[in-house]
OpenMM code with the backbone's topology and positions (N, CA, C; nanometers):
from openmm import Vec3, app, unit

residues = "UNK UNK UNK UNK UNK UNK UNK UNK UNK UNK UNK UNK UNK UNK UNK UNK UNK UNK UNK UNK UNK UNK UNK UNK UNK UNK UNK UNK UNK UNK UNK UNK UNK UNK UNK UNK UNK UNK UNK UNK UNK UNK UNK UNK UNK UNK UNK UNK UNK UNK UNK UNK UNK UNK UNK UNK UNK UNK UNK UNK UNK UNK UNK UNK UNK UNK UNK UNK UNK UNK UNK UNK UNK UNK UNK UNK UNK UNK UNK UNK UNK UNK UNK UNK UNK UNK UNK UNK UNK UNK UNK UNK UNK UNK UNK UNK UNK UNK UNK UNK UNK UNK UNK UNK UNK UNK UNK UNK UNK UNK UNK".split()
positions = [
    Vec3(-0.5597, -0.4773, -1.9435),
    Vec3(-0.5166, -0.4821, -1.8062),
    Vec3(-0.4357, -0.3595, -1.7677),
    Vec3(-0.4059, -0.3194, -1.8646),
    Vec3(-0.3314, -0.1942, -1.8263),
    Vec3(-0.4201, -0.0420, -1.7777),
    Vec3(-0.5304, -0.0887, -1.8263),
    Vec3(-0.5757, 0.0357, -1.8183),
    Vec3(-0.6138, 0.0257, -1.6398),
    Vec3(-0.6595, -0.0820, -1.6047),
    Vec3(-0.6727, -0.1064, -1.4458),
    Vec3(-0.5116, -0.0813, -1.3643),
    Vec3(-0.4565, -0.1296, -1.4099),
    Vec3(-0.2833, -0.0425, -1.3353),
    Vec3(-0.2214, 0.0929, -1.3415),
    Vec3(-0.3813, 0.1347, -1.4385),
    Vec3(-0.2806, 0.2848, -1.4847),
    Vec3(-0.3030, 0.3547, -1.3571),
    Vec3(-0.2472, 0.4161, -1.2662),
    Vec3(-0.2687, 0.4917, -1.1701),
    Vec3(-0.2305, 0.6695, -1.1628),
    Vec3(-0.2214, 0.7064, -1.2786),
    Vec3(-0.1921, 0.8139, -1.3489),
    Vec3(-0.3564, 0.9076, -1.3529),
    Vec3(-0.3766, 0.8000, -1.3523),
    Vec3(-0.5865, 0.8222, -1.3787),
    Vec3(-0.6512, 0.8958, -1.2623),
    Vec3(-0.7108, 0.9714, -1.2411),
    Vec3(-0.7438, 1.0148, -1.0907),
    Vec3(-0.8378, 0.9077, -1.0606),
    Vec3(-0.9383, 0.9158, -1.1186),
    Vec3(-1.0516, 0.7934, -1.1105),
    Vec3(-0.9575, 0.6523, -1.0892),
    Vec3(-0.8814, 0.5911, -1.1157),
    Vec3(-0.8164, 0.4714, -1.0746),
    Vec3(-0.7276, 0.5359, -0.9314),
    Vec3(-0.6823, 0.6523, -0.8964),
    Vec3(-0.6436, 0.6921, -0.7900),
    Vec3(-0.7477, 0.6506, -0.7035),
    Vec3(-0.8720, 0.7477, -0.6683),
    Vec3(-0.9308, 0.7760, -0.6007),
    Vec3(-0.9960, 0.6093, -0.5669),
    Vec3(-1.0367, 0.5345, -0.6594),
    Vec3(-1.0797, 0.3624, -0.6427),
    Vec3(-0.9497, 0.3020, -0.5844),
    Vec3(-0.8674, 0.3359, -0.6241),
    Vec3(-0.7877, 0.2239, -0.5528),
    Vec3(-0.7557, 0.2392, -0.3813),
    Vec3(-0.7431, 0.4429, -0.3605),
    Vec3(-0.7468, 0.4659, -0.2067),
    Vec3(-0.8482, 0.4322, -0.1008),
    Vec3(-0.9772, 0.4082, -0.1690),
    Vec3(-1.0929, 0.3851, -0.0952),
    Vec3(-1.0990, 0.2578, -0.0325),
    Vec3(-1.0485, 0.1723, -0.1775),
    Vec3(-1.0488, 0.0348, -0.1668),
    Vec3(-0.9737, -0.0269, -0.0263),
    Vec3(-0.7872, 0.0969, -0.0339),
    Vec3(-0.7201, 0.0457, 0.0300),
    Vec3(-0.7619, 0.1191, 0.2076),
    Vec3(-0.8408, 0.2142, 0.2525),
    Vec3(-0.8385, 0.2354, 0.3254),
    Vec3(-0.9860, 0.1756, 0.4056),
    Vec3(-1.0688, 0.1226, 0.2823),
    Vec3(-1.1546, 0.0175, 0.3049),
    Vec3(-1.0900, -0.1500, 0.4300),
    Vec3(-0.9588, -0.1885, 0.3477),
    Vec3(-0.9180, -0.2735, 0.4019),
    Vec3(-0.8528, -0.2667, 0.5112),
    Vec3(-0.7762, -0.1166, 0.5444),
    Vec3(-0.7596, -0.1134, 0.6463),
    Vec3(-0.8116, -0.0602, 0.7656),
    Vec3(-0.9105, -0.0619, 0.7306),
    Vec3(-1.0474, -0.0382, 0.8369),
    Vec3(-1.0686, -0.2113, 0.9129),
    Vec3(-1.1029, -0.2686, 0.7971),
    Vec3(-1.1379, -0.3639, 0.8172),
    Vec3(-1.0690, -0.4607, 0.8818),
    Vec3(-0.9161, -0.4327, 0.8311),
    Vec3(-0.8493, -0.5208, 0.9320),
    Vec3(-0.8274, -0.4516, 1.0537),
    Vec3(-0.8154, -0.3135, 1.0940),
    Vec3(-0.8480, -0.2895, 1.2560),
    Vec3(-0.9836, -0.3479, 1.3037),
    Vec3(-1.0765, -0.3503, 1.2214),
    Vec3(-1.2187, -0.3958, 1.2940),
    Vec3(-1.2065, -0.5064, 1.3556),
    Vec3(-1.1496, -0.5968, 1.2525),
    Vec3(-1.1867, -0.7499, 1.2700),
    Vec3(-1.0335, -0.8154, 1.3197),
    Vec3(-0.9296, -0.7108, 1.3794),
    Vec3(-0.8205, -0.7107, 1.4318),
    Vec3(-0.7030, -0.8520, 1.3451),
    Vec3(-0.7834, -0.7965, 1.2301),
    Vec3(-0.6487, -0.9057, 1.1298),
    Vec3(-0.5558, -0.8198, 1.0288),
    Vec3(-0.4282, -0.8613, 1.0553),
    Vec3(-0.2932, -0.7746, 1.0045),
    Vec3(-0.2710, -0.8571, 0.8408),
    Vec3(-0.3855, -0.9085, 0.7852),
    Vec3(-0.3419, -1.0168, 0.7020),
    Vec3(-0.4114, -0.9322, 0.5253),
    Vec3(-0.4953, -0.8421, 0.5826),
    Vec3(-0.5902, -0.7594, 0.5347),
    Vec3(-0.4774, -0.6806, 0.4373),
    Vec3(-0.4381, -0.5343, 0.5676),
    Vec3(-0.2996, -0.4752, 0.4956),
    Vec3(-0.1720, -0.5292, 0.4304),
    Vec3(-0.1489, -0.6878, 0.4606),
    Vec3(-0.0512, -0.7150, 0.4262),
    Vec3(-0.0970, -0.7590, 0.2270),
    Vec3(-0.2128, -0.8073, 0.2553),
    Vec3(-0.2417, -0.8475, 0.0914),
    Vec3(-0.2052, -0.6936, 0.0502),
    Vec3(-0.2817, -0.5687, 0.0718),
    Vec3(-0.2471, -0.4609, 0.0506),
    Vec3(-0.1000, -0.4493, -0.0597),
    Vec3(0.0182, -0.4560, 0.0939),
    Vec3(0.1538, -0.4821, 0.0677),
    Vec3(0.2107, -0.5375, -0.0401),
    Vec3(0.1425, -0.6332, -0.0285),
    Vec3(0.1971, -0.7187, -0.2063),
    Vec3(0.1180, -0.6674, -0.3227),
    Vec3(-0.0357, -0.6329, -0.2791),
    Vec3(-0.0175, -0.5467, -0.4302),
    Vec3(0.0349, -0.4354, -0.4719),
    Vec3(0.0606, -0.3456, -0.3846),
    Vec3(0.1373, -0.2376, -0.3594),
    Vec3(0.2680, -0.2770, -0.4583),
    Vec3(0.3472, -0.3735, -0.4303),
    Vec3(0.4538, -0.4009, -0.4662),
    Vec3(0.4376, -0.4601, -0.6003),
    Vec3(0.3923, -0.5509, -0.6446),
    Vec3(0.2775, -0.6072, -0.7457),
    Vec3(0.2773, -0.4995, -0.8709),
    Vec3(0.1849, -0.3460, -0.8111),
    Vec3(0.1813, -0.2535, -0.9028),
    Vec3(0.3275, -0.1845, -0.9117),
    Vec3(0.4053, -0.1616, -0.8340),
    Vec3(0.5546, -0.1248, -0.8232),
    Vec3(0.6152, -0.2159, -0.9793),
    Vec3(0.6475, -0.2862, -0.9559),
    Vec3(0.6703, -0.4049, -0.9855),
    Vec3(0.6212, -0.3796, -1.1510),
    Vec3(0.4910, -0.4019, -1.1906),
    Vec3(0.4240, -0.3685, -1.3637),
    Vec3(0.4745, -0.2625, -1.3881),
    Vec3(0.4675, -0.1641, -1.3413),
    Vec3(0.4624, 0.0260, -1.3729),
    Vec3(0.6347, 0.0134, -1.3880),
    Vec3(0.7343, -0.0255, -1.3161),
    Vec3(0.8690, -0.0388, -1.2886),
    Vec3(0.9334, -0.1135, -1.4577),
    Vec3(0.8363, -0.2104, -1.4899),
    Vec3(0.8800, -0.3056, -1.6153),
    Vec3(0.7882, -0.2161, -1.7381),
    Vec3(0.6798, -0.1567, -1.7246),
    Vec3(0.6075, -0.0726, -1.8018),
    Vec3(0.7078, 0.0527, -1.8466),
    Vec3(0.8059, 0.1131, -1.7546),
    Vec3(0.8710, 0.2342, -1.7409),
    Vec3(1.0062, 0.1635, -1.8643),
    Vec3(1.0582, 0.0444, -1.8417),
    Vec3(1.1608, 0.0151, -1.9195),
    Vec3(1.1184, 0.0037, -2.1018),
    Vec3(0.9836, -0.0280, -2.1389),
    Vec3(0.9888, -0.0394, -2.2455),
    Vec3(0.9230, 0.1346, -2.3369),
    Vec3(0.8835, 0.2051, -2.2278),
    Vec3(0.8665, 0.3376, -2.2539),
    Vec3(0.9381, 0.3992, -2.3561),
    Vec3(0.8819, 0.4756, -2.4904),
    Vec3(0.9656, 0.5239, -2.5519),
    Vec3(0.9459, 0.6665, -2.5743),
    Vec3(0.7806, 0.7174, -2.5824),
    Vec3(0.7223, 0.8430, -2.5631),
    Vec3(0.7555, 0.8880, -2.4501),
    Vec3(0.7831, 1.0495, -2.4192),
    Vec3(0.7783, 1.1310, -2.3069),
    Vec3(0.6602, 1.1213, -2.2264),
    Vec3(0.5185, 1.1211, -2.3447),
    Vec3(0.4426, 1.0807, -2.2157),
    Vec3(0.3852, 0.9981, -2.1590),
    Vec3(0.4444, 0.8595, -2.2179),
    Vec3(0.4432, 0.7668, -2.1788),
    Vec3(0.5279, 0.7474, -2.0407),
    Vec3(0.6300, 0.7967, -1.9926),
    Vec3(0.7720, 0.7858, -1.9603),
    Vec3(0.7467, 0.8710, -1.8216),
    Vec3(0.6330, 1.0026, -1.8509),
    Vec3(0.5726, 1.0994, -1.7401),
    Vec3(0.5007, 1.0345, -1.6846),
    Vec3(0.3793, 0.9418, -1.7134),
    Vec3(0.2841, 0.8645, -1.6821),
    Vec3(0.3473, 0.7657, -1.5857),
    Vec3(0.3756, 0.7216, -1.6378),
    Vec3(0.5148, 0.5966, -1.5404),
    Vec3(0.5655, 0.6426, -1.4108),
    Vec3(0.6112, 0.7972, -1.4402),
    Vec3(0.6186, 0.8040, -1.2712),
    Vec3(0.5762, 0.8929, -1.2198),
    Vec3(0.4468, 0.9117, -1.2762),
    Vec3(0.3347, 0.9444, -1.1766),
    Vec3(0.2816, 0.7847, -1.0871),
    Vec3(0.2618, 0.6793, -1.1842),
    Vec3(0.2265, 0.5869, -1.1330),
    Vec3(0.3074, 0.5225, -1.0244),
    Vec3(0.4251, 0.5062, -1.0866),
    Vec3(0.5418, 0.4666, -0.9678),
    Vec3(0.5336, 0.5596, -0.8321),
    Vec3(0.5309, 0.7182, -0.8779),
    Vec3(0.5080, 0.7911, -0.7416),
    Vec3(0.4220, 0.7373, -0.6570),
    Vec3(0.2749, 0.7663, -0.6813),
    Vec3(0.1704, 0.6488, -0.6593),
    Vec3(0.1679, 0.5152, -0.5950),
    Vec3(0.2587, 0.4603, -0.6684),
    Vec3(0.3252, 0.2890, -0.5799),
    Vec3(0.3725, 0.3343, -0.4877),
    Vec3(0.4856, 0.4201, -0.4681),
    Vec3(0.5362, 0.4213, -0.3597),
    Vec3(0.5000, 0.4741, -0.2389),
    Vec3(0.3872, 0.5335, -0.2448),
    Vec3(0.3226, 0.6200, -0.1563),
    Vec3(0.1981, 0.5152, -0.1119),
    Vec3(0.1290, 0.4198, -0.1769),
    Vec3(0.0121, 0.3330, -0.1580),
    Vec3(0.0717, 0.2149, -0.0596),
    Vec3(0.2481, 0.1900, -0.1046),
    Vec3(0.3236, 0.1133, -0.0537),
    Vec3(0.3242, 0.1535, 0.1220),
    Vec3(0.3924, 0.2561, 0.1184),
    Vec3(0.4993, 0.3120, 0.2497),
    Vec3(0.3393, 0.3163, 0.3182),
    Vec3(0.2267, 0.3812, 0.3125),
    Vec3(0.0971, 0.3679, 0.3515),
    Vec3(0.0202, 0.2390, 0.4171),
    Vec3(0.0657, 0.1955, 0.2965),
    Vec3(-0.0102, 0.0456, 0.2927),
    Vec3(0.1220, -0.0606, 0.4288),
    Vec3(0.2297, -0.0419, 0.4216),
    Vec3(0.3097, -0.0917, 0.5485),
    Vec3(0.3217, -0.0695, 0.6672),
    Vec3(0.2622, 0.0689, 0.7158),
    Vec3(0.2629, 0.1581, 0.8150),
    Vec3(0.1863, 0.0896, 0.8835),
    Vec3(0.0200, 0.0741, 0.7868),
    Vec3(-0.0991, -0.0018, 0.8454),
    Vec3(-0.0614, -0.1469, 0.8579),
    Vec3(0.0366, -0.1982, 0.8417),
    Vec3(0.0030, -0.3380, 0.8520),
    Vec3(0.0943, -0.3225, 0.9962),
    Vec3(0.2213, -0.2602, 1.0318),
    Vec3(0.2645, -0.2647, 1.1245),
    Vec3(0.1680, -0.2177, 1.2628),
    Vec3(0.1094, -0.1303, 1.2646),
    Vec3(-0.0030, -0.0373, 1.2831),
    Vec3(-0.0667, -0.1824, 1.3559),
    Vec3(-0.1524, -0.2543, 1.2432),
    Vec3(-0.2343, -0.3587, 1.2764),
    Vec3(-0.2058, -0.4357, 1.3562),
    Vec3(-0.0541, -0.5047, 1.3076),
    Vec3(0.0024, -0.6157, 1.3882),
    Vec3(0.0514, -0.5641, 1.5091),
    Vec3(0.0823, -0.4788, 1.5437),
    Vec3(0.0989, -0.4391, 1.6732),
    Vec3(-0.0391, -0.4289, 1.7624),
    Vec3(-0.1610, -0.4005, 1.7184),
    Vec3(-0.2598, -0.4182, 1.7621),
    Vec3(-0.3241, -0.5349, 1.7943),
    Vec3(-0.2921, -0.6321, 1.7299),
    Vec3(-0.3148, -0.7895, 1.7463),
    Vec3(-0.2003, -0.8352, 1.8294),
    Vec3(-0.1070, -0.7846, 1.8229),
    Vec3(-0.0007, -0.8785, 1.9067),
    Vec3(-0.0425, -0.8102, 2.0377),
    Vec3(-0.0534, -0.7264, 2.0945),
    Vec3(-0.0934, -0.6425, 2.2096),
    Vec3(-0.2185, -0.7166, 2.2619),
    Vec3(-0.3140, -0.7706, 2.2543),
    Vec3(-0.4454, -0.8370, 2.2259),
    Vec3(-0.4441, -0.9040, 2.2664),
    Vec3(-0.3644, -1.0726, 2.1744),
    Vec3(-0.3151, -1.1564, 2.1508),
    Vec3(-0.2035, -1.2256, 2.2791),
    Vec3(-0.1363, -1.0851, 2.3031),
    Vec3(-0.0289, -1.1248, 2.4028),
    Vec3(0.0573, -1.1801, 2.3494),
    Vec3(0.0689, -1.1652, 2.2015),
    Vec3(0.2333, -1.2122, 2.1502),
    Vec3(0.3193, -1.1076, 2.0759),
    Vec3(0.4201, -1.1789, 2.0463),
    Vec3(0.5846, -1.0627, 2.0294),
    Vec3(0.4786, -1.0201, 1.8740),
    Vec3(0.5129, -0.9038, 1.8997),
    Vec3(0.4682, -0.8291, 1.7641),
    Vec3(0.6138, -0.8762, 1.6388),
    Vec3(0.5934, -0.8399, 1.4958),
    Vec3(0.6703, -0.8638, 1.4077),
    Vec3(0.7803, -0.7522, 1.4123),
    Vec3(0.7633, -0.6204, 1.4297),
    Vec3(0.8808, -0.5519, 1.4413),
    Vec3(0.7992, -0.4368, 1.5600),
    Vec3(0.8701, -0.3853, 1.6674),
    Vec3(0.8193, -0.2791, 1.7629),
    Vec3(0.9132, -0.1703, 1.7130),
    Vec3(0.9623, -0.1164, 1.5882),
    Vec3(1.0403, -0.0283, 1.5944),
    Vec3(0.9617, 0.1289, 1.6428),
    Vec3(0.7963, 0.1146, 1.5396),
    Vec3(0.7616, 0.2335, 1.5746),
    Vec3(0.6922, 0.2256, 1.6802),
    Vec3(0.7495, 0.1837, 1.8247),
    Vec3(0.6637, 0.1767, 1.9510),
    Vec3(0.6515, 0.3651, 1.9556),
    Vec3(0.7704, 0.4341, 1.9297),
    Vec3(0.7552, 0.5479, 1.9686),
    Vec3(0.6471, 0.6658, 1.9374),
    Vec3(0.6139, 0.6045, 1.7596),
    Vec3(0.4662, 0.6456, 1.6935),
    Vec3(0.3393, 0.6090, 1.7240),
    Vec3(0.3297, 0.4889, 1.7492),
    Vec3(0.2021, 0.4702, 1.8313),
    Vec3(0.2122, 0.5000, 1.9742),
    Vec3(0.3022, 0.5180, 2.0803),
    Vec3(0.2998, 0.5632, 2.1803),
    Vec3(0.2400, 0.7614, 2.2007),
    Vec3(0.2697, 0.8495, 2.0563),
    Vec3(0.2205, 0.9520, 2.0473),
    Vec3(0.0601, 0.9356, 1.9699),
    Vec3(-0.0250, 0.8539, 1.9433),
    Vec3(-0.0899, 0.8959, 1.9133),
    Vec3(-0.1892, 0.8275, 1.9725),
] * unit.nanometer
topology = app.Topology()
chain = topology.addChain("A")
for resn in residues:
    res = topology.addResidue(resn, chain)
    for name in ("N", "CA", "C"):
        topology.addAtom(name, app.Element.getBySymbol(name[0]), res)
């Protein structure tokens, strides 16, 4: 199982971005914020293994690997939340209900 969390891997990079920008296609298509949010938790999920993987580390490059991967989390993360806010503001707009947070009205208002 580890070798599927390793995100150090370009090939597990490049599958996992497709995957995730797969879903968030899909949830603009089909205007569901529920898509990116699974996203979110695995995002955190892999945070989360790689974070407890990093503590029992004893090799350097074991220890390098770790936060490449963690870099990785955190970047699939902050990505992966953008779109879900992104989304849900698109459904609540739609919908005609209070969105979950309007902080970045000012980012989607520029683009």
């Amino acid at each position: 199982m580890s070798f599927l969390l390793n995100t150090a891997n370009p090939i597990i990079v490049l599958l996992y971005t497709i995957i995730a920008v797969c879903l968030i296609i899909l949830g603009k298509k089909f205007e569901v914020s529920i898509l990116p949010g699974a996203l979110v938790i695995f995002s955190i999920i892999l945070l989360i293994s790689h974070s407890l993987q990093l503590e029992g580390a004893t090799e350097s490059v074991m220890i390098s690997q770790s936060y490449i991967c963690l870099s990785f989390d955190f970047i699939l993360l902050l990505l992966s939340f953008l779109a879900y806010l992104w989304i849900d503001n698109i459904v609540s707009k739609k919908k005609n209900k209070k969105s979950y947070d309007d902080g970045l009205s000012w980012f989607w208002d520029k683009i």
